[in-house]
N, C-alpha and C positions, 0 to 999 in steps of 0.2 A: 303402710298404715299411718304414719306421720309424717303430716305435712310442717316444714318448715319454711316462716316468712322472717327474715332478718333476724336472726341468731333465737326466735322462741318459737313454742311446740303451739300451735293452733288446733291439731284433734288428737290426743295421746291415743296411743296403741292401747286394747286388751292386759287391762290391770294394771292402769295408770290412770289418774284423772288429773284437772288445772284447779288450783284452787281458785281462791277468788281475786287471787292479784298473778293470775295466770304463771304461777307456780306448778312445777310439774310435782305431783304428790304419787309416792308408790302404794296401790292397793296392798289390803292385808295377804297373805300367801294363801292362791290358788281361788284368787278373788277375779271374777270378768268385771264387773262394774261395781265402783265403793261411792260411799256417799264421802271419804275420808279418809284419812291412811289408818284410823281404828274399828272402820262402819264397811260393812259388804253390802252392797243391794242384788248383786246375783254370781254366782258362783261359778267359776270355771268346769269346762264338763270332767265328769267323774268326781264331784262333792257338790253337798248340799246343805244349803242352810236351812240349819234347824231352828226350828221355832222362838221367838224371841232373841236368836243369838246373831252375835255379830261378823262373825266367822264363819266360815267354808268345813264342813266335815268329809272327811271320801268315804265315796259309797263304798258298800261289800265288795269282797273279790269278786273278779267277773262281771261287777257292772259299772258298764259306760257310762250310763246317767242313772238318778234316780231322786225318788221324789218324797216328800215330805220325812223321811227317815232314811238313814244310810244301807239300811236292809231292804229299802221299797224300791226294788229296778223295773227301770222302764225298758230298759235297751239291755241287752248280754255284751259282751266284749266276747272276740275271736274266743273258742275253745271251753265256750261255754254256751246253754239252752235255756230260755227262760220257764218256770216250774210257777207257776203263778206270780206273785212278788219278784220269787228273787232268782238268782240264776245258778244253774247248774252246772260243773265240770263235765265236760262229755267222755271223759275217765271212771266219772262217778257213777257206784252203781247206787240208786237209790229208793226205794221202796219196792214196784214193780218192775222198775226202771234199770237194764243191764248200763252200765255206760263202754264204752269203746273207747282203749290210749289210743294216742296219736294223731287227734282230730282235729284241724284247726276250725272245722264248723261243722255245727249239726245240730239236730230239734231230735224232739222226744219223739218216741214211737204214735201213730197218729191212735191206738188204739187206747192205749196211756200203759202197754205192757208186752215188755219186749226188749230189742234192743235200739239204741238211739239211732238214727237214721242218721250217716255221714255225709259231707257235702264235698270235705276236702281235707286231704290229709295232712300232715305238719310238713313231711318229706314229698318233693317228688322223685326220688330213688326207688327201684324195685331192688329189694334185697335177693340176687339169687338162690339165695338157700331159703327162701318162704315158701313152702310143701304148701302153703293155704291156695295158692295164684289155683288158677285152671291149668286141668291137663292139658297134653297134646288131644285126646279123645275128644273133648269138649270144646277145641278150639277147634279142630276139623267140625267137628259137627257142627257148629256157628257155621264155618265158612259156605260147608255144604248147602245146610237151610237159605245162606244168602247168596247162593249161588241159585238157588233152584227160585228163589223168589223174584229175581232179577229176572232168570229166565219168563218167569211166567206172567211177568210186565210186561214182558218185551212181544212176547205172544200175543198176547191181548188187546198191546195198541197197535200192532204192526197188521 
């Protein structure tokens, strides 16, 4: 991201800018592009500059970006769902809303009640002692139905 010609910085990296006698100046913290090393024009992801201000605020927990307020999310980060604005732990249980530990992604129930629908867990370990997994009964009968379904492909186009 920086290119050097003869011992100076020609395009500074992401929270850095050249003043005017090509001076490298450090943006304020958690600053993407400063007018100044006291002035922010835009804000590194996960804060937001609040109105009038000169500085970088971070968003709520849970959120990647967000906008005009630090509780306004645009985006969710891992292990959280967005609830209008702001974003939700998928742990959390919240109004209608059951939430599920150990999720690294998931959205709310599509009905708005219920439990959060999972994408991916935190762990890929099956714990053997988890009595929740499917029985043997339930896995035979999977295999079975997918046995007979195969079979009845195969009938059909042969």
């Amino acid at each position: 991201e920086t290119a050097q010609t003869g011992g100076t910085c020609s395009t500074p990296a992401e929270g850095y800018k050249l003043d005017g006698s090509n001076n490298l100046v450090i943006c304020p913290s958690n600053c993407k592009v400063c007018a100044n090393k006291d002035s922010c024009s835009e804000c590194a992801r996960g804060y937001v500059k609040l109105s009038n201000a000169q500085t970088c605020t971070e968003c709520a927990a849970g959120c990647a970006t967000c906008a005009g307020t630090a509780a306004t999310c645009d985006i969710c980060t891992d292990g959280y769902y967005k609830s209008g604005s702001k974003c939700i732990a998928c742990s959390k249980s919240e109004a209608s809303i059951i939430g599920v530990s150990d999720r690294a992604s998931c959205a709310p129930p599509a009905s708005g009640t219920g439990s959060v629908l999972c994408y991916f867990m935190n762990s890929d370990v099956i714990d053997p002692d988890n009595k929740s997994s499917l029985s043997t009964g339930v896995i035979a009968g999977i295999s079975v139905a997918a046995v007979a379904i195969v079979g009845g492909l195969a009938g059909f186009l042969c």
